[in-house]
mmCIF file of the N, C-alpha and C atoms, coordinates in Angstrom:
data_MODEL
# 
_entry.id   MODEL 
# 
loop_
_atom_site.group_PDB 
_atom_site.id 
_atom_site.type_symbol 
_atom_site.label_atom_id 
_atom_site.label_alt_id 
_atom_site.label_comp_id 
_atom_site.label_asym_id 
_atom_site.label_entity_id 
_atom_site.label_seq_id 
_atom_site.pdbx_PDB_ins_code 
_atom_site.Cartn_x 
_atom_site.Cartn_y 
_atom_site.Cartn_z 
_atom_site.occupancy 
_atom_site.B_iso_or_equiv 
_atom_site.pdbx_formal_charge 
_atom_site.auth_seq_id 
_atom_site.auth_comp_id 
_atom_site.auth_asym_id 
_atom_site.auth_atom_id 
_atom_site.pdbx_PDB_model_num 
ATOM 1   N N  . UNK A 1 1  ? -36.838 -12.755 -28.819 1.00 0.00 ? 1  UNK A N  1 
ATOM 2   C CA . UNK A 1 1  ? -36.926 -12.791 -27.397 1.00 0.00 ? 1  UNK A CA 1 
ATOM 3   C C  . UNK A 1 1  ? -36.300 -14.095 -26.905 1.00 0.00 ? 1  UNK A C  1 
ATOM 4   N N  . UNK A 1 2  ? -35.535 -13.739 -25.922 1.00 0.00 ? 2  UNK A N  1 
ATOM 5   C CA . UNK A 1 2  ? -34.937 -15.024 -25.593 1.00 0.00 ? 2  UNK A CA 1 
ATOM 6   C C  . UNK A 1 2  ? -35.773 -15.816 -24.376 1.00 0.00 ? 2  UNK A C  1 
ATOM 7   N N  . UNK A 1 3  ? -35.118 -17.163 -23.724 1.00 0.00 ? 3  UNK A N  1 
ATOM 8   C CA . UNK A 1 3  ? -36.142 -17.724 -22.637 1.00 0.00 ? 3  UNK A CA 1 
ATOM 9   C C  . UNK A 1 3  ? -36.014 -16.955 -21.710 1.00 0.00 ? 3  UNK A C  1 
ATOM 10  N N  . UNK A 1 4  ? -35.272 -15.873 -21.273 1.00 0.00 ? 4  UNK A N  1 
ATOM 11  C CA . UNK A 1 4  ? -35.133 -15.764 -19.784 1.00 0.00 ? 4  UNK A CA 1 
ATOM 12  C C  . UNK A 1 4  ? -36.239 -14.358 -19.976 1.00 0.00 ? 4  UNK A C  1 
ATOM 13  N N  . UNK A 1 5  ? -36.121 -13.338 -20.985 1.00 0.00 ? 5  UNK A N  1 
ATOM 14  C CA . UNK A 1 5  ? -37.705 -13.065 -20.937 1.00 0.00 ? 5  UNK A CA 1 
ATOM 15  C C  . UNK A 1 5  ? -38.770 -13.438 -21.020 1.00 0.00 ? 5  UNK A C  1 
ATOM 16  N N  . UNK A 1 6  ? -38.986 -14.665 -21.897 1.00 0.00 ? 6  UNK A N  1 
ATOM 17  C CA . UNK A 1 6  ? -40.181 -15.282 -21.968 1.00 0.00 ? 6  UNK A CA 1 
ATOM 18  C C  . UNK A 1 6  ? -40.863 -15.265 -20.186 1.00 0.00 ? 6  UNK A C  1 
ATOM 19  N N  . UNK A 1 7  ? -39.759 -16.082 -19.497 1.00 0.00 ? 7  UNK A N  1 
ATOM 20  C CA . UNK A 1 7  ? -39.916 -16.567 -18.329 1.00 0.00 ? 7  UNK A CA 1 
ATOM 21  C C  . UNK A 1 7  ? -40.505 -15.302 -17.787 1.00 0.00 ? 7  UNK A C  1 
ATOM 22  N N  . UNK A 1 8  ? -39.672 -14.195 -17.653 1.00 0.00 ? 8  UNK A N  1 
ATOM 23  C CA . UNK A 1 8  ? -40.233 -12.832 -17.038 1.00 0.00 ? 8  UNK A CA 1 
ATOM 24  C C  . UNK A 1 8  ? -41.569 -12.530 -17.071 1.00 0.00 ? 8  UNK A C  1 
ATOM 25  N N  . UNK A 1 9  ? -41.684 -12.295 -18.594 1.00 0.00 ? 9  UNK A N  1 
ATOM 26  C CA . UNK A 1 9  ? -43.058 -12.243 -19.117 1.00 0.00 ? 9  UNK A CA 1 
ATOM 27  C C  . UNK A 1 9  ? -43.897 -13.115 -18.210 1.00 0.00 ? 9  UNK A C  1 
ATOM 28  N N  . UNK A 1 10 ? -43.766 -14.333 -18.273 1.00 0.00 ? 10 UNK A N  1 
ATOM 29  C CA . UNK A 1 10 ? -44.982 -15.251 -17.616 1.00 0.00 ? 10 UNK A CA 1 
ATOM 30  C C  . UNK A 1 10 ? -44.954 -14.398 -16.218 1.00 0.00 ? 10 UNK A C  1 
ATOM 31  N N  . UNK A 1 11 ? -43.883 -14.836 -15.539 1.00 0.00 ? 11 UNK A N  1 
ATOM 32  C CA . UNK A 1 11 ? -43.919 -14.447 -14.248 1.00 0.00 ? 11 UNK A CA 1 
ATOM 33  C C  . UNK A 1 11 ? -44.897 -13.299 -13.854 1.00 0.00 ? 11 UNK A C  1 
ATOM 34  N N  . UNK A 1 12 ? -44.164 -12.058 -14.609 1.00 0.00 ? 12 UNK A N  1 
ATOM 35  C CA . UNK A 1 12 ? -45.288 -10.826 -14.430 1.00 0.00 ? 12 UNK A CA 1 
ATOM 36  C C  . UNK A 1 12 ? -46.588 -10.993 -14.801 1.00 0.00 ? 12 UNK A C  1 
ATOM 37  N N  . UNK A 1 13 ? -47.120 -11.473 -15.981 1.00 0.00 ? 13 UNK A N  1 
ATOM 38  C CA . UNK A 1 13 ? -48.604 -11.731 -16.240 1.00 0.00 ? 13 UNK A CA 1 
ATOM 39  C C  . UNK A 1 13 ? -49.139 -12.914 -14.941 1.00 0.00 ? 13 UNK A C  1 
ATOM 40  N N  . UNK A 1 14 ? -49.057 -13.807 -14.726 1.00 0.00 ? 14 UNK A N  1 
ATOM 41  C CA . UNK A 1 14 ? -49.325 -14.270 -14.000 1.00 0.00 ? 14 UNK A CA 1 
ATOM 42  C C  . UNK A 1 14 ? -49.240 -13.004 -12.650 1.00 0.00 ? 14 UNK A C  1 
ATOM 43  N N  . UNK A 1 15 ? -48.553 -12.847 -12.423 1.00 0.00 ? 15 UNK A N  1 
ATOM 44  C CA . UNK A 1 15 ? -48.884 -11.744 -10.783 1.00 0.00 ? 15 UNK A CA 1 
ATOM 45  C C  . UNK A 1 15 ? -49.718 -10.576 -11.111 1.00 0.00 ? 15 UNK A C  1 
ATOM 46  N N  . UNK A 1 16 ? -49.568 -10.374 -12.560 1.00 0.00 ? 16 UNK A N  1 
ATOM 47  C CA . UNK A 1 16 ? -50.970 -8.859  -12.761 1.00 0.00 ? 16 UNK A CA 1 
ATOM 48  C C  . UNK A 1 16 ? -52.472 -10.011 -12.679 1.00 0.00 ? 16 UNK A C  1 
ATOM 49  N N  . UNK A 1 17 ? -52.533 -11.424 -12.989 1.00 0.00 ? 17 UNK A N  1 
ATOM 50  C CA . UNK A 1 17 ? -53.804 -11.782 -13.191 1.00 0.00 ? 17 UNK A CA 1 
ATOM 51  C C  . UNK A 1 17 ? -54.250 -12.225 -11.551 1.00 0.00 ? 17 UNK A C  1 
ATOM 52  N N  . UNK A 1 18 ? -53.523 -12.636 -11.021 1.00 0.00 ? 18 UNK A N  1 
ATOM 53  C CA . UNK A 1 18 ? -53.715 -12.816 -9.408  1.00 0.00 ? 18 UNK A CA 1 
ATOM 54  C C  . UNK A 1 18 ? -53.801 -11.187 -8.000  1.00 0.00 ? 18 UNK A C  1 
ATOM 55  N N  . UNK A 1 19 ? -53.132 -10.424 -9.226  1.00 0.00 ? 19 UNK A N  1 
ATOM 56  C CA . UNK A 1 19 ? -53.967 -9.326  -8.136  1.00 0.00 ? 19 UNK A CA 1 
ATOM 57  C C  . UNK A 1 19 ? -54.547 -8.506  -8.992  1.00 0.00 ? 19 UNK A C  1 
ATOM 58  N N  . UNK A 1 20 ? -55.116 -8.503  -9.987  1.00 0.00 ? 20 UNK A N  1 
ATOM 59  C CA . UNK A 1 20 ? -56.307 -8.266  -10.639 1.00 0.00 ? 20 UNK A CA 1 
ATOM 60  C C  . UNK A 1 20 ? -57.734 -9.153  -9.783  1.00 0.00 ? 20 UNK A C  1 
ATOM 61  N N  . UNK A 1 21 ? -57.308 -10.087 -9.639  1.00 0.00 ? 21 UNK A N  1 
ATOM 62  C CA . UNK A 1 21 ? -58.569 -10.956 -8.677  1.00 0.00 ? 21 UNK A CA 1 
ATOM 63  C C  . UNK A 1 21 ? -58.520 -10.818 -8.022  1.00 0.00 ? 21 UNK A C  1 
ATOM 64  N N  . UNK A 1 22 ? -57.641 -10.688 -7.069  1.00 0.00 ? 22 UNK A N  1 
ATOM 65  C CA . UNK A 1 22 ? -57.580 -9.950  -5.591  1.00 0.00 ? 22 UNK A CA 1 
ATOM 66  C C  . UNK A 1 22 ? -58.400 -8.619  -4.951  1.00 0.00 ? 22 UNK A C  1 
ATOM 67  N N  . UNK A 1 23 ? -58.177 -8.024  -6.241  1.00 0.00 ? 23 UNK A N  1 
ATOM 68  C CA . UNK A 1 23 ? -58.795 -6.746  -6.341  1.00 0.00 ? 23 UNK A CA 1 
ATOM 69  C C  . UNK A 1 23 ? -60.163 -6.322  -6.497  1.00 0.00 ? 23 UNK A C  1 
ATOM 70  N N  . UNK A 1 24 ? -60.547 -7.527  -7.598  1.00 0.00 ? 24 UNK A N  1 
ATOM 71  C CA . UNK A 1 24 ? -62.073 -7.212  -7.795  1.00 0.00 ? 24 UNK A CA 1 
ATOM 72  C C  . UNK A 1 24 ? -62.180 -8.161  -6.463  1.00 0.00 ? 24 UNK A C  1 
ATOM 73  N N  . UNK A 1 25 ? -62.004 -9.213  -6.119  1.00 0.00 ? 25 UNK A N  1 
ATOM 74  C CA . UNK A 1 25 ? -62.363 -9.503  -4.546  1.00 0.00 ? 25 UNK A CA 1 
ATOM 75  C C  . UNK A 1 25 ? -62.514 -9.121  -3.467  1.00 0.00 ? 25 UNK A C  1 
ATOM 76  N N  . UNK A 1 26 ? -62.046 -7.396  -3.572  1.00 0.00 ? 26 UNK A N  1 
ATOM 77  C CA . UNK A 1 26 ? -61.805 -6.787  -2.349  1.00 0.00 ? 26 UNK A CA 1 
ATOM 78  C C  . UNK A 1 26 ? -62.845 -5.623  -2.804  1.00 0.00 ? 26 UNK A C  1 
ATOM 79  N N  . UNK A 1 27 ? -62.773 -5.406  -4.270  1.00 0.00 ? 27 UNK A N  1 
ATOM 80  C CA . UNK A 1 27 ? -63.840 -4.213  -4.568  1.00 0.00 ? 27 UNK A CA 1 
ATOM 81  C C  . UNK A 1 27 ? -65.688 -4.669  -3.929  1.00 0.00 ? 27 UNK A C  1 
ATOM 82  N N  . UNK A 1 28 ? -65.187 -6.154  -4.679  1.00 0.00 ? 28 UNK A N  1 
ATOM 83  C CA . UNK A 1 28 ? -66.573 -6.581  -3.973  1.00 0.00 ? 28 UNK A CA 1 
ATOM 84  C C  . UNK A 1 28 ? -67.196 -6.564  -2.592  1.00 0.00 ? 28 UNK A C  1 
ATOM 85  N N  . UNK A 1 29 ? -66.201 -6.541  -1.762  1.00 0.00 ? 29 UNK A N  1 
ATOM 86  C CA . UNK A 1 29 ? -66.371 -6.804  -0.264  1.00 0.00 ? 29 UNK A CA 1 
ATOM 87  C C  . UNK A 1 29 ? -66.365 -4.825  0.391   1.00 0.00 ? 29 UNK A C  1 
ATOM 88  N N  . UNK A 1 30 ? -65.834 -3.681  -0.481  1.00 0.00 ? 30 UNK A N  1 
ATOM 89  C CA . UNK A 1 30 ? -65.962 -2.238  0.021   1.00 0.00 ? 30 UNK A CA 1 
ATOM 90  C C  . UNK A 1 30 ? -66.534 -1.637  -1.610  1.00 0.00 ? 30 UNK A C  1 
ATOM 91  N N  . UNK A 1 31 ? -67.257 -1.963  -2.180  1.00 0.00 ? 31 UNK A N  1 
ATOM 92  C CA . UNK A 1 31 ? -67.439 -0.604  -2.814  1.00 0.00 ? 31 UNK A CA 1 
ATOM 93  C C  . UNK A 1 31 ? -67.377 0.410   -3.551  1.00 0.00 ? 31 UNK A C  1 
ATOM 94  N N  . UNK A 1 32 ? -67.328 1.513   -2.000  1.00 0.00 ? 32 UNK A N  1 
ATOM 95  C CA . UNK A 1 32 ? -67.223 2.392   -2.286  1.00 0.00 ? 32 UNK A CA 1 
ATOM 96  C C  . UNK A 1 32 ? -65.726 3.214   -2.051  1.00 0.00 ? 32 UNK A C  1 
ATOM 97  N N  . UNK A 1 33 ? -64.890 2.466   -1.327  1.00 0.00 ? 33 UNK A N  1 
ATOM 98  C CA . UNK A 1 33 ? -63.674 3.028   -0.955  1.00 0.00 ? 33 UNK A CA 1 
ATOM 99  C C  . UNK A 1 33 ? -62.523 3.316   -2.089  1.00 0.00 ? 33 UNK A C  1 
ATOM 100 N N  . UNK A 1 34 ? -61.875 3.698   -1.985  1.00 0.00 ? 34 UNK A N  1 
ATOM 101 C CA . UNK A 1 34 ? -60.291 4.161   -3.112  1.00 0.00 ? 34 UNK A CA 1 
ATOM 102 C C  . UNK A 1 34 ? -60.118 3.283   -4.227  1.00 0.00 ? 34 UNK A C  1 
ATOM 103 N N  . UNK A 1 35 ? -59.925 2.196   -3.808  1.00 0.00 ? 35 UNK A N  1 
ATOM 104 C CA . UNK A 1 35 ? -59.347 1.205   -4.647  1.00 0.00 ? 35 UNK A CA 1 
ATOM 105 C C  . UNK A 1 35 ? -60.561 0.334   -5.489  1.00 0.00 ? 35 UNK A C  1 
ATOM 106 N N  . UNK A 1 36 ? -62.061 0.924   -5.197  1.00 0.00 ? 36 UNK A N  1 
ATOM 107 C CA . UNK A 1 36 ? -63.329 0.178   -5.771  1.00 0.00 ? 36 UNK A CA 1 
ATOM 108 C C  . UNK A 1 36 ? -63.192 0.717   -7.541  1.00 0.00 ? 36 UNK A C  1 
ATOM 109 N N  . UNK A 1 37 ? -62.401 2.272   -7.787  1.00 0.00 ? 37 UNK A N  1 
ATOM 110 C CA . UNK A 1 37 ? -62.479 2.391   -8.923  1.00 0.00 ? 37 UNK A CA 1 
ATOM 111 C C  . UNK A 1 37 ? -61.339 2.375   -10.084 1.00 0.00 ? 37 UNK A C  1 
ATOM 112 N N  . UNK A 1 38 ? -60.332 1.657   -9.690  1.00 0.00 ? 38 UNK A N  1 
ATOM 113 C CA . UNK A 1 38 ? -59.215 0.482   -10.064 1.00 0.00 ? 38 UNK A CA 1 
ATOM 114 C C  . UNK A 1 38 ? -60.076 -0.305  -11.250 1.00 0.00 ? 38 UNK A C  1 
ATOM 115 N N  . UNK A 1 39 ? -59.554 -0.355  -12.426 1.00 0.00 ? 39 UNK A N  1 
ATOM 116 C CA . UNK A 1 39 ? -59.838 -1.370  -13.135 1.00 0.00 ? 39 UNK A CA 1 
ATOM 117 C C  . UNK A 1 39 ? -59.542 -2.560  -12.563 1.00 0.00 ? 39 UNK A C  1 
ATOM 118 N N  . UNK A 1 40 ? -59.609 -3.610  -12.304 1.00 0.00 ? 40 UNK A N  1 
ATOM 119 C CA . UNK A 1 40 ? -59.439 -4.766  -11.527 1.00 0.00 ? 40 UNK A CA 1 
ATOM 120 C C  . UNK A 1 40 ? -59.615 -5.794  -12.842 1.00 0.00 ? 40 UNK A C  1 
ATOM 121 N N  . UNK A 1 41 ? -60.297 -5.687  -13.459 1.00 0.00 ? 41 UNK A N  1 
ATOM 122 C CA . UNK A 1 41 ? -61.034 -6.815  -14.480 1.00 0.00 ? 41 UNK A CA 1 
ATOM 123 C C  . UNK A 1 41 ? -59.690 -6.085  -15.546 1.00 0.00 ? 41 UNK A C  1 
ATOM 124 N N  . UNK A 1 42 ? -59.643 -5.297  -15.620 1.00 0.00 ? 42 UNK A N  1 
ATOM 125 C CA . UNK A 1 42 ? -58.624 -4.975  -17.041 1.00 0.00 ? 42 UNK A CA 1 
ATOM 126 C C  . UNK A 1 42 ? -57.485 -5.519  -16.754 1.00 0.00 ? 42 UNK A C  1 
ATOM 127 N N  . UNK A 1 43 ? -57.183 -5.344  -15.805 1.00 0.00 ? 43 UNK A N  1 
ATOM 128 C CA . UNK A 1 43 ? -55.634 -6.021  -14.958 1.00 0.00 ? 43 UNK A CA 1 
ATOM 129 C C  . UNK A 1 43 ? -55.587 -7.339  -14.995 1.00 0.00 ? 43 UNK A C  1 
ATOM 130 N N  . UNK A 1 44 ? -56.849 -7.693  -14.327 1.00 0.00 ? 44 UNK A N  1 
ATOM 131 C CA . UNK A 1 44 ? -56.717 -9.153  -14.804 1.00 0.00 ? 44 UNK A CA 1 
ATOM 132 C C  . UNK A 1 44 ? -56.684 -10.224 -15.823 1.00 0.00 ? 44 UNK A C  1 
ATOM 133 N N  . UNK A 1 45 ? -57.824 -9.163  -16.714 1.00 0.00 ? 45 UNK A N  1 
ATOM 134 C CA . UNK A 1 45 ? -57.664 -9.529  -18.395 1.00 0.00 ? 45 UNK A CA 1 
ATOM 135 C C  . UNK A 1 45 ? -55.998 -10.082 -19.038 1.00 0.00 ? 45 UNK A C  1 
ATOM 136 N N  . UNK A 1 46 ? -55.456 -8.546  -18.705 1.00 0.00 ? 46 UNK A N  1 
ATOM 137 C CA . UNK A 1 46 ? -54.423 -8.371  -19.547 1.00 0.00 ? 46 UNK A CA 1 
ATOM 138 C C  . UNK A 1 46 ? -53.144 -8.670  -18.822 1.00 0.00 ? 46 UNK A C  1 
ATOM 139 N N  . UNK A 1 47 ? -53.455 -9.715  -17.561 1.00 0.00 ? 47 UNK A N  1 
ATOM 140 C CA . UNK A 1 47 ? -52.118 -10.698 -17.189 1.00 0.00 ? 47 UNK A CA 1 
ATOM 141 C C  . UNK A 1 47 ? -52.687 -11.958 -17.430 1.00 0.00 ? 47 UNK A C  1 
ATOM 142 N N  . UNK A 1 48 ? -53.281 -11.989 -17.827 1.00 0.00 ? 48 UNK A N  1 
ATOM 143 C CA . UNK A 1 48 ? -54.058 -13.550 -18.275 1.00 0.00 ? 48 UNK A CA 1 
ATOM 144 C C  . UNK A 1 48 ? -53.392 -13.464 -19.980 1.00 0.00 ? 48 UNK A C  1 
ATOM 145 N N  . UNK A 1 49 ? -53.620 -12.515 -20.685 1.00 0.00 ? 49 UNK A N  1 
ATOM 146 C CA . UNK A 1 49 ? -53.307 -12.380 -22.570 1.00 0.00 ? 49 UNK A CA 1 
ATOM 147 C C  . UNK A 1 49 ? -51.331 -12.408 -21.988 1.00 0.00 ? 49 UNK A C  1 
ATOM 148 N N  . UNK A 1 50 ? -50.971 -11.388 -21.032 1.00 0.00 ? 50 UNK A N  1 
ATOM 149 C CA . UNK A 1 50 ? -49.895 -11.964 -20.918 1.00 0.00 ? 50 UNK A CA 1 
ATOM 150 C C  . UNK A 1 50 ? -48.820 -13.069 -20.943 1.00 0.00 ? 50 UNK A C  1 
ATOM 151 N N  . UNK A 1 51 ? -49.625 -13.630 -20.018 1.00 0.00 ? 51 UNK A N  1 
ATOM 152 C CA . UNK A 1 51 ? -49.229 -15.309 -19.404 1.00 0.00 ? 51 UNK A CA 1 
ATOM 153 C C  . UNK A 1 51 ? -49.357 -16.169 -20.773 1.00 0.00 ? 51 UNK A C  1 
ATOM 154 N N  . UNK A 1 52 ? -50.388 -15.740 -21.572 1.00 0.00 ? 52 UNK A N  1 
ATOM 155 C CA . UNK A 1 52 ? -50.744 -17.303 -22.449 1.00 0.00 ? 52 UNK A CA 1 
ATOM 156 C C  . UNK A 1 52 ? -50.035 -16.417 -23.633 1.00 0.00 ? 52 UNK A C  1 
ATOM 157 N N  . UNK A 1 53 ? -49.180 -15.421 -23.926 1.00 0.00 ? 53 UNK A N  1 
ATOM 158 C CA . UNK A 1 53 ? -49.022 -15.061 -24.987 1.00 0.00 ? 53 UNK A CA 1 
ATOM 159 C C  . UNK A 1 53 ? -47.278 -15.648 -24.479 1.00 0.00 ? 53 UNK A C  1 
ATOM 160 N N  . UNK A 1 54 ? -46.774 -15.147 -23.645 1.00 0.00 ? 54 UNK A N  1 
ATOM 161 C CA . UNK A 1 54 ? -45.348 -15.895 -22.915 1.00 0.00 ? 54 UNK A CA 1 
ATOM 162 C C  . UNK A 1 54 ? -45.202 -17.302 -22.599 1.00 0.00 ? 54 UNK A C  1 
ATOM 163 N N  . UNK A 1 55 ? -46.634 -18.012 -22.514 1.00 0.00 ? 55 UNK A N  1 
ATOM 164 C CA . UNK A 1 55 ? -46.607 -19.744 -22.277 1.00 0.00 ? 55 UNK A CA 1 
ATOM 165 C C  . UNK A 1 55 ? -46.670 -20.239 -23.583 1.00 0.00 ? 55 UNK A C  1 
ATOM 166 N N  . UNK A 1 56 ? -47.156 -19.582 -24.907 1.00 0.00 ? 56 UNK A N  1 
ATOM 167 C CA . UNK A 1 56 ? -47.395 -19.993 -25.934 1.00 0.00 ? 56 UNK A CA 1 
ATOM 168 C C  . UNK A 1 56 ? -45.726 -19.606 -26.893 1.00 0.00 ? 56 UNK A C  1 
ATOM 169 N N  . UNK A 1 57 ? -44.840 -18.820 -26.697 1.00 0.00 ? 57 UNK A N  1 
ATOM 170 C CA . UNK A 1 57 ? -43.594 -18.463 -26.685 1.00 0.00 ? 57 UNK A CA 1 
ATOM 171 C C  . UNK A 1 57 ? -42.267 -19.567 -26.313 1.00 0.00 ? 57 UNK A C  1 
ATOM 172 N N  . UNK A 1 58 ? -42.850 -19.735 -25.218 1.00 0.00 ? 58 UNK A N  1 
ATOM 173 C CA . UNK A 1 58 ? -41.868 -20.525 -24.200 1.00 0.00 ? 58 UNK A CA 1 
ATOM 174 C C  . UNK A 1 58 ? -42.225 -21.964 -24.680 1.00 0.00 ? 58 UNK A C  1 
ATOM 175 N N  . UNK A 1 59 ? -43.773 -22.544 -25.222 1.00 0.00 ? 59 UNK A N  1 
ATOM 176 C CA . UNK A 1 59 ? -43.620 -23.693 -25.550 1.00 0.00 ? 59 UNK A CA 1 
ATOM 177 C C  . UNK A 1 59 ? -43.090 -23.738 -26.805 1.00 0.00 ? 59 UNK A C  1 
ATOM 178 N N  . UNK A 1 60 ? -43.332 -22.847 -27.558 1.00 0.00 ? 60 UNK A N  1 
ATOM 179 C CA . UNK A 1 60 ? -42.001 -23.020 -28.956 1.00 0.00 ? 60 UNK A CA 1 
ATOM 180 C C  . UNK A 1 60 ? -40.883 -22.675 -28.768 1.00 0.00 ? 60 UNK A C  1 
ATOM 181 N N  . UNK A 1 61 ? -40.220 -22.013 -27.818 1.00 0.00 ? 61 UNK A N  1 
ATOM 182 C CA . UNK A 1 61 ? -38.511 -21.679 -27.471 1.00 0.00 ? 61 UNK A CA 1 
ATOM 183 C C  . UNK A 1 61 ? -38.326 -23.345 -26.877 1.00 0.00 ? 61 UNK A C  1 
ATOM 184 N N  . UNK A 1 62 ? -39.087 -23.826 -26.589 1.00 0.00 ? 62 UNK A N  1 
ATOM 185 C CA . UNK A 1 62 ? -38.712 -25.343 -25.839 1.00 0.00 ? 62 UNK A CA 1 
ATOM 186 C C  . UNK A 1 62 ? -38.870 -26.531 -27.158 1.00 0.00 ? 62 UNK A C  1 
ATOM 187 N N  . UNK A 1 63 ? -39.918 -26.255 -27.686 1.00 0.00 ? 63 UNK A N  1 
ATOM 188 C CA . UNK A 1 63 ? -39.579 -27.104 -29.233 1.00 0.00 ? 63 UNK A CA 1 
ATOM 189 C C  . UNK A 1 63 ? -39.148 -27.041 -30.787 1.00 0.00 ? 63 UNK A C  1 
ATOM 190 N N  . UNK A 1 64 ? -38.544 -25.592 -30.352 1.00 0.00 ? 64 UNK A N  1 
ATOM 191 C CA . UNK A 1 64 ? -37.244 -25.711 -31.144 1.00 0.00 ? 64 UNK A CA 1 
ATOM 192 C C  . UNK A 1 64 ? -36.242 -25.946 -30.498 1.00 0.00 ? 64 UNK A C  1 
ATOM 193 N N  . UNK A 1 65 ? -35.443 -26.302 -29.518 1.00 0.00 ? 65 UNK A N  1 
ATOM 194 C CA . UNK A 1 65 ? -34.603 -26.824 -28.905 1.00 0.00 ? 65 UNK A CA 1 
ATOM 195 C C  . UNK A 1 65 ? -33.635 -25.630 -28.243 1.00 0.00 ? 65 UNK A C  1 
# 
């Protein structure tokens, strides 16, 4: 994998873990409406394993030179 996916990678995990929280933030505030039965916590989980699996990538694509 080269850096400019790495970078991708982060990018996207990071935006699944910020509206993964968004989400359970909003489930919390309705419920019972559409979007209350959205995994929210899985989404957020798994842009969080994203992010640190692409930050942990990117810091060895950077120290191997």
């Amino acid at each position: 994998m080269d850096a400019q996916t790495t970078w991708t990678m982060l990018a996207a995990g990071l935006a699944m873990a910020v509206i993964g929280t968004i989400g359970g933030m909003v489930r919390a505030r309705a419920p019972l409406a559409w979007h209350a039965h959205i995994p929210w916590n899985g989404l957020a989980f798994g842009g969080v394993a994203i992010a640190l699996v692409a930050a942990a990538h990117l810091f060895s694509l950077l120290r191997a030179g």
